[in-house]
C-alpha positions, 0 to 999 in steps of 0.5 A: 500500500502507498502513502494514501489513504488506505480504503476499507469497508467496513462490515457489521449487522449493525447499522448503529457499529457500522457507523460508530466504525466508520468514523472511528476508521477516518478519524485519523486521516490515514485511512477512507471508509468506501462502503459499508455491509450488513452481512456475509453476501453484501460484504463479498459483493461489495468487496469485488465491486469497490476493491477495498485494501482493508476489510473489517469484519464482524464475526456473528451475522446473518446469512453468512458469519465472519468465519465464512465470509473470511474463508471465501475473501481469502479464497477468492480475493485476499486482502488484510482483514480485522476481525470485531468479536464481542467480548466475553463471548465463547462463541465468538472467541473460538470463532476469532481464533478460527478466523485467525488461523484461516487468515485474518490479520488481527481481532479488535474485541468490541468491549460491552457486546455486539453493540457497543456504544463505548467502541471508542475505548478500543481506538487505540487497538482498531487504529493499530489494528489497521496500521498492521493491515497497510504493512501486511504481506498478503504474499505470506498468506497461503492454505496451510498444508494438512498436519499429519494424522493424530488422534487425541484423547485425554490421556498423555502422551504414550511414552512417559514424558521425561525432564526435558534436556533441550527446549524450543522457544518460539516467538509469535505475534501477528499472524502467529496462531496460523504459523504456529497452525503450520509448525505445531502439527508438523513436529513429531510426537517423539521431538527429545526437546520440550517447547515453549510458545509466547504468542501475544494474545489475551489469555482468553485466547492462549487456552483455546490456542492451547486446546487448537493446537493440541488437537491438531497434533502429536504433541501434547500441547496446552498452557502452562502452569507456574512451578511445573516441572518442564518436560521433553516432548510437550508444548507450553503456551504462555497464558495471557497476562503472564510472563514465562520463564524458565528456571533450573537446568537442563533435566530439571528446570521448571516453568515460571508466570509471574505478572510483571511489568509488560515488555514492549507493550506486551506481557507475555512477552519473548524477551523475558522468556528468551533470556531465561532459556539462554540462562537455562538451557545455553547450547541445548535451545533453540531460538524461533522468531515468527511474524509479527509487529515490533521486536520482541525476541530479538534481544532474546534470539541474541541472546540464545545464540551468544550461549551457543544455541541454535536461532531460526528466523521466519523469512521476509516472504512467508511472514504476514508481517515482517517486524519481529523477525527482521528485528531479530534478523538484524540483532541476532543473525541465524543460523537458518532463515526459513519459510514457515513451512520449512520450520518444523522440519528444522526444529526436528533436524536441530533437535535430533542432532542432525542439522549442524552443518545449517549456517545463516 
């Protein structure tokens, strides 16, 4: 997008939010509202007449919900989407998540319900919302290719899961739930190492994050909980509103959330995970940057690979914005920059060992 003003349409059943939106969306100067839709079908037909660069989209509507509406944008003619949901809601949670794993930019949460007359305490959040969609990289936004086949229940992991000796720190903020959608469901249930995700988002959404990735994996994927012991072969997703560190050794080093000042704007945070996990673990880590705004986990990556662990960063062409990792590329280097479907298949080569020949 150039230095003009960035056209959007903007989408909701209500004709009170559509218009509490639109002037929210041009307050600014940066961007023009160029048409309003009530629902899922209007919203496809104005998006091919008017061609908007940006589209906010409500998730629950008539006809033809958020979730749907986005799937076929993205199949027929993709460009930067913001989801609105309602706070509070289940429903609308698990379908924003769902929207961000098929493609949506980023959710901005209406904060009193489907109508919200207090919209304005979110500007912040919608303006930076829209800001992320003029730098995204519509080019990093594919179909992810199907995970391998696992089916879980309850129960744990078939082979009784060990103190982790090695650990996988990964890094992710816009755009991340798809890539971590690419990456998590591609290791192997057998990795030898544990990993461990921070992902900026409300901790409404870290646990369905959590419970998504699970499902779709091998591995045994969930949140994770203050003073556990870290074990090989899982996953930890920082909650929302909750740093995560680690403390101890390599074989006996155990998880830490504590709610301390944010970092960068954000908490979780990268950073104060990537430290500790260089601290921690020094040459048996490995570091991951994914898309997102910012540069949080780039001092963390230099870090990691000043105590002789191994970095691997998202490439400029995959990633849905490019910030995070071009940071990290900057500070850090690494000895492997990759596109996101090659990711998981680095992590398991590193972690077996069998990767050290990779130079960045």
């Amino acid at each position: 997008m150039t230095d003009k003003a960035a056209t959007v349409l903007v989408v909701d059943d209500s004709a009170f939010m559509r218009k509490l939106i639109a002037e929210m969306v041009e307050s600014g100067g940066a961007f023009r509202v160029v048409g309003t839709a009530g629902d899922g079908i209007e919203a496809l037909q104005k998006i091919r007449a008017l061609k908007p660069d940006i589209v906010t989209l409500d998730i629950e509507m008539p006809r033809l919900n958020g979730l749907q509406t986005l799937e076929q944008i993205m199949a027929e003619m993709p460009r930067p989407v913001v989801m609105l949901s309602a706070a509070g809601s289940d429903l609308g949670n698990e379908m924003t998540l769902r929207a961000l794993e098929r493609g949506a930019l980023e959710f901005v949460r209406k904060p009193s319900g489907p109508v919200s007359i207090d919209l304005s305490t979110v500007r912040v959040q919608l303006m930076s919302a829209l800001e992320a969609a003029r730098a995204m990289n519509m080019g990093g936004v594919r179909t992810p290719a199907p995970a391998a086949s696992a089916v879980h229940g309850e129960a744990a992991p078939k082979k009784s899961p060990d103190a982790a000796t090695k650990v996988v720190a990964i890094a992710s903020s816009t755009g991340g739930p798809r890539a971590l959608a690419e990456i998590i469901p591609h290791l192997p249930e057998e990795l030898g190492a544990a990993v461990v995700i921070v992902q900026h988002m409300p901790g409404e959404f870290t646990k369905l994050l959590a419970e998504r990735l699970r499902a779709m994996s091998a591995l045994w994927v969930a949140e994770a909980i203050d003073g556990k012991l870290l074990r090989e072969n899982r996953v930890y997703v920082a909650p929302g509103g909750y740093h995560m560190t680690l403390r101890g050794e390599p074989g006996n080093a155990s998880i830490r959330l504590d709610e301390s000042p944010t970092m960068w704007g954000v908490r979780p945070a990268a950073d104060p995970l990537f430290f500790s996990v260089a601290e921690t673990f020094g040459r048996a880590a490995i570091g991951v940057v994914l898309t997102g705004m910012g540069r949080d986990g780039a001092e963390g990556l230099r870090r990691i690979r000043d105590a002789g662990g191994r970095a691997i960063v998202q490439d400029r062409e995959s990633s849905i914005i490019y910030g995070m990792p071009q940071a990290a590329l900057a500070a850090a280097g690494a000895d492997k920059v990759a596109a996101v479907n090659d990711i998981a298949p680095l992590i398991r080569d590193l972690c077996a060992g069998a990767a050290r020949g990779i130079g960045g």
